[in-house]
C-alpha positions as CSV (number, residue, x, y, z in Angstrom):
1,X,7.2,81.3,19.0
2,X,6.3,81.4,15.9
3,X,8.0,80.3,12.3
4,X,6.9,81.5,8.6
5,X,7.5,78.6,6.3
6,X,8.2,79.3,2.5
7,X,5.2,78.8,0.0
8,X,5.8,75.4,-2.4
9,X,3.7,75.1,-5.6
10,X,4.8,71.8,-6.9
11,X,2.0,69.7,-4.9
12,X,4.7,68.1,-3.1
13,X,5.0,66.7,0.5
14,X,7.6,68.7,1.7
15,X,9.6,68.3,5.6
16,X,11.7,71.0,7.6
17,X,12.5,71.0,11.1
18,X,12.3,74.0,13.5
19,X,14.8,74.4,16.8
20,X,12.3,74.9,20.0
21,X,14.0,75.5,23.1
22,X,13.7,73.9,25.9
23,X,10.2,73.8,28.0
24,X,9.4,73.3,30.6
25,X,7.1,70.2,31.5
26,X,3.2,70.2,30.8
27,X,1.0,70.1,27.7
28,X,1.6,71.8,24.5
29,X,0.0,72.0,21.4
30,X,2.2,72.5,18.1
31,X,-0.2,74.4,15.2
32,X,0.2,75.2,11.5
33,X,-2.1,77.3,9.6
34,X,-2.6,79.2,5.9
35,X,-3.1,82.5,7.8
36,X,-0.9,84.6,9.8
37,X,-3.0,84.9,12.2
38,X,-5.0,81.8,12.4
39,X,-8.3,83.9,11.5
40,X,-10.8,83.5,9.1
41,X,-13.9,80.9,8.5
42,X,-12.2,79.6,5.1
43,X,-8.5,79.3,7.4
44,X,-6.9,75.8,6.8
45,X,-5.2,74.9,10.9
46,X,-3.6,71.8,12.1
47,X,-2.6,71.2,15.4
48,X,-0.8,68.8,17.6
49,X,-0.5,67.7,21.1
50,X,2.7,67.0,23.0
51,X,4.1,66.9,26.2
52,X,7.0,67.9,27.7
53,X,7.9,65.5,30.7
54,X,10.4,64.0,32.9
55,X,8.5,60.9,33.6
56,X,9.6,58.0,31.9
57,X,8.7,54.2,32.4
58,X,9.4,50.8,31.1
59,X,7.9,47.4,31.5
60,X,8.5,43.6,31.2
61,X,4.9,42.3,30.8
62,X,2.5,43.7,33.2
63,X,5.2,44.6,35.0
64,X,5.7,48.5,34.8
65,X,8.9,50.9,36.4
66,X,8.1,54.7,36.3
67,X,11.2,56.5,36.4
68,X,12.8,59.9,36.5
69,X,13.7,60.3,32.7
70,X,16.7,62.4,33.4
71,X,18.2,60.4,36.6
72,X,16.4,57.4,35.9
73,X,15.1,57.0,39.5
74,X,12.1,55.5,40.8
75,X,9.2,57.9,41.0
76,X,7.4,56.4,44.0
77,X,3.6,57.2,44.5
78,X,3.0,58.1,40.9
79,X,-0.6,57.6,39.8
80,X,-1.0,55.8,36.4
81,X,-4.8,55.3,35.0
82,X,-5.2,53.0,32.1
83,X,-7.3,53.7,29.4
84,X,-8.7,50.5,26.9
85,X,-9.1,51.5,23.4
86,X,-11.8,49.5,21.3
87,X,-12.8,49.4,18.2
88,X,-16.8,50.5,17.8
89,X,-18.4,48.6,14.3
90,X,-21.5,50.7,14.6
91,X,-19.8,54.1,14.7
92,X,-16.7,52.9,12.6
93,X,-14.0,54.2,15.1
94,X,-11.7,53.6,18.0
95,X,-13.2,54.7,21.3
96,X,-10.9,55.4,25.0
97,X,-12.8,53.0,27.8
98,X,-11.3,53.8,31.2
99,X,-9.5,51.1,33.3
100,X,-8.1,50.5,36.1
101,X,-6.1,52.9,38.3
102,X,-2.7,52.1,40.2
103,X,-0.2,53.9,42.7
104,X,3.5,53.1,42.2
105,X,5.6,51.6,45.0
106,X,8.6,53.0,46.7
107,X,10.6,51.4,43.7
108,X,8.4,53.0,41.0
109,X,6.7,49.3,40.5
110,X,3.1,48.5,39.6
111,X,1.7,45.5,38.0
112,X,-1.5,45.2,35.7
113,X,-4.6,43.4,36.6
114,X,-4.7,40.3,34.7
115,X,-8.4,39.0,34.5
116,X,-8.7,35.8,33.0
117,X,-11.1,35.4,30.2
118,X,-12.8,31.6,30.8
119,X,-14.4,31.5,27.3
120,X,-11.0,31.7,25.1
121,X,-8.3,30.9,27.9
122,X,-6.2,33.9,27.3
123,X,-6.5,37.5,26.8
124,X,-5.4,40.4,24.5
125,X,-6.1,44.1,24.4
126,X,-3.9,47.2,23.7
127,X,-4.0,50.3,26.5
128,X,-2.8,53.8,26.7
129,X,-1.1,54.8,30.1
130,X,-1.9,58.0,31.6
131,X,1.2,58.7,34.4
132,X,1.0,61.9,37.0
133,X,3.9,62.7,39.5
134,X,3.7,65.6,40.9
135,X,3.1,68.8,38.9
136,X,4.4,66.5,36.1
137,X,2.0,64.6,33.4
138,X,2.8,62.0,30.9
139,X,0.5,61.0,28.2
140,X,2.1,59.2,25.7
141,X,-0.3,58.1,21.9
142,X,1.7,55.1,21.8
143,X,-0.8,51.6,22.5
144,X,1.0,49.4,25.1
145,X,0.1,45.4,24.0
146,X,-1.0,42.8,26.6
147,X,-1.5,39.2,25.7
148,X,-0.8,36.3,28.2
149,X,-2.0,32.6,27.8
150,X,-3.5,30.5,30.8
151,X,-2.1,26.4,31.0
152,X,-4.9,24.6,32.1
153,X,-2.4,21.5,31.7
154,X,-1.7,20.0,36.0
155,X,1.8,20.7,36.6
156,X,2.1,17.2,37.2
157,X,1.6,16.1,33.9
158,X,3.6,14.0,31.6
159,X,2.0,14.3,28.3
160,X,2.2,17.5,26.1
161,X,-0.7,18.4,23.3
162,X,0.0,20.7,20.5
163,X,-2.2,21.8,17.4
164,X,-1.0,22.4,13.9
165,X,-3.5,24.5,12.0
166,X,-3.1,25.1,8.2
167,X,-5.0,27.2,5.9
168,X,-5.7,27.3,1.8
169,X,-4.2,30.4,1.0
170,X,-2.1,32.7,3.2
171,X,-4.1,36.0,2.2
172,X,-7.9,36.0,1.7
173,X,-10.1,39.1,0.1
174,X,-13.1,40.1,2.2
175,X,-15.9,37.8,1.3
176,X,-13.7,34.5,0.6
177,X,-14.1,31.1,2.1
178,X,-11.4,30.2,4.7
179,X,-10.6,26.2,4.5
180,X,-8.6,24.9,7.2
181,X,-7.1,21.7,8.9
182,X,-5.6,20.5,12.2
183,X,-3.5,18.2,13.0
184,X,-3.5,17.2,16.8
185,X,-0.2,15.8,18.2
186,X,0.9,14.5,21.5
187,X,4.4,13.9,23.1
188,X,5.4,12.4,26.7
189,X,8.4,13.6,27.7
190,X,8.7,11.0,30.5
191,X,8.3,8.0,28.4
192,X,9.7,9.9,24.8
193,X,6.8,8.8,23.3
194,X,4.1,11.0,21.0
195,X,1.5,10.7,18.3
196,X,-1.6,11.8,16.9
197,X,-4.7,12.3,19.4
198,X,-8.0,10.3,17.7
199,X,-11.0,11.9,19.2
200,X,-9.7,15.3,20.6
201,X,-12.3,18.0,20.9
202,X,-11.2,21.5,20.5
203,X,-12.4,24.6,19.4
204,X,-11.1,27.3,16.8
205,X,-12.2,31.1,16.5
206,X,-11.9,33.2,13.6
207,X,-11.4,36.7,15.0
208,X,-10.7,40.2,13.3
209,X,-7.3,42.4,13.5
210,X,-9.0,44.0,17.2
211,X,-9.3,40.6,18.5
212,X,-13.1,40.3,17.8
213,X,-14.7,37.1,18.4
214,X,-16.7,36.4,14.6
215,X,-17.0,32.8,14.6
216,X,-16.7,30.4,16.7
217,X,-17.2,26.4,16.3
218,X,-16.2,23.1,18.3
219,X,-14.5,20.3,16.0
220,X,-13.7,16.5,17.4
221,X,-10.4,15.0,15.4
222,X,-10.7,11.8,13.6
223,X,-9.0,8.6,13.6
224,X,-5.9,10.0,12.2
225,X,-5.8,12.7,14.6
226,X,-6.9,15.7,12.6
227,X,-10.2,18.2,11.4
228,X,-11.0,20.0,9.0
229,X,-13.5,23.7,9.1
230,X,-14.1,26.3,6.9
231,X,-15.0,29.9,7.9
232,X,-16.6,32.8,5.5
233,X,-15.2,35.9,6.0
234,X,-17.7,39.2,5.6
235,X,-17.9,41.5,2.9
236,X,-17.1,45.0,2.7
237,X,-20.1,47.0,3.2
């Protein structure tokens, strides 16, 4: 189909809404153009992807359901490949890494792979999930969030340590000087005691909004329990 939309000359942004009917499922892409018929070396065309699918799923955690969108069955034996998005500094953009594969169960159920990461004790990264079932495909834009946190604490253990980490300021410009302090405390449930922890070595890492390891360095507290660091943040280039 095809819709003629009416010329506007106050440099405006400007919104309508056109009535598609229904399609069928698979991949479609939506374009707009200056020309009639999209022609021309000087033509001005956008275009957009969507699909039309019946596949639906939800999660709690790494635990995913793929289901009929309309009945909201299980779709058993549905294949779902993960791909990782990054961020690439040298290139300046996000780049798709492939990931792991999975089948659904009889119940629609899969879980994601949780590797644990030795240097930082927990994980986070953002995916997109790529779902097949049948003649059916769902490939939705929307990043899908991961972050879990390993307890290297026994189970049997009475005592509980938590770190309170203050900065300066609460919004720094690219090139500043982060100052910060921590205060290391320690409570036992069994015996309802706590206090401050003198000689507690930790570490604290200053990482960017994709989770990018910039700086890393290994503090000791002091009598009173606490330590102070500073990081510098880069500059623009």
């Amino acid at each position: 189909m095809a819709t003629k939309l009416p010329a506007t000359n106050d440099l405006q942004t400007h919104s309508t809404e056109l009535k598609v009917d229904a399609l069928p499922p698979g991949e479609y892409f939506l374009a707009a153009s200056d020309q009639n018929d999209f022609s021309g070396k000087k033509t001005v065309i956008g275009a957009r992807l969507f699909y039309v699918s019946g596949i639906s799923y939800v999660n709690n955690g790494s635990d995913y359901f793929v289901l009929n969108r309309n009945s909201g069955q299980p779709l058993a034996k549905a294949t779902v490949q993960l791909w990782q998005q990054t961020y690439n500094y040298q290139q300046s953009k996000y780049e798709k890494t492939k990931g792991d594969s999975y089948t659904t169960d009889a119940n629609g159920f899969f879980k994601i792979k949780r590797v644990k990461d030795e240097k930082n004790n927990n994980r986070n990264y953002s995916f997109l999930l790529d779902v097949k079932h049948g003649n059916d495909h769902l490939f939705m834009n929307d990043l899908a969030y991961d972050y879990y946190y390993y307890n290297q604490q026994p189970q049997e253990s009475k005592s509980i340590t938590s770190i309170h980490l203050f900065t300066d300021r609460a919004i720094y410009r690219p090139g500043q000087t982060v100052y910060y302090k921590g205060i290391v405390l320690t409570r036992n449930n069994v015996e309802k005691t706590g206090g401050v922890m003198a000689g507690y070595s930790t570490t604290v890492v200053l990482r960017d909004a994709n989770y990018k390891d910039l700086d890393t360095i290994r503090l000791t507290t002091n009598e009173f329990g606490s330590f102070i660091g500073k990081f510098q943040l880069h500059k623009l280039a």
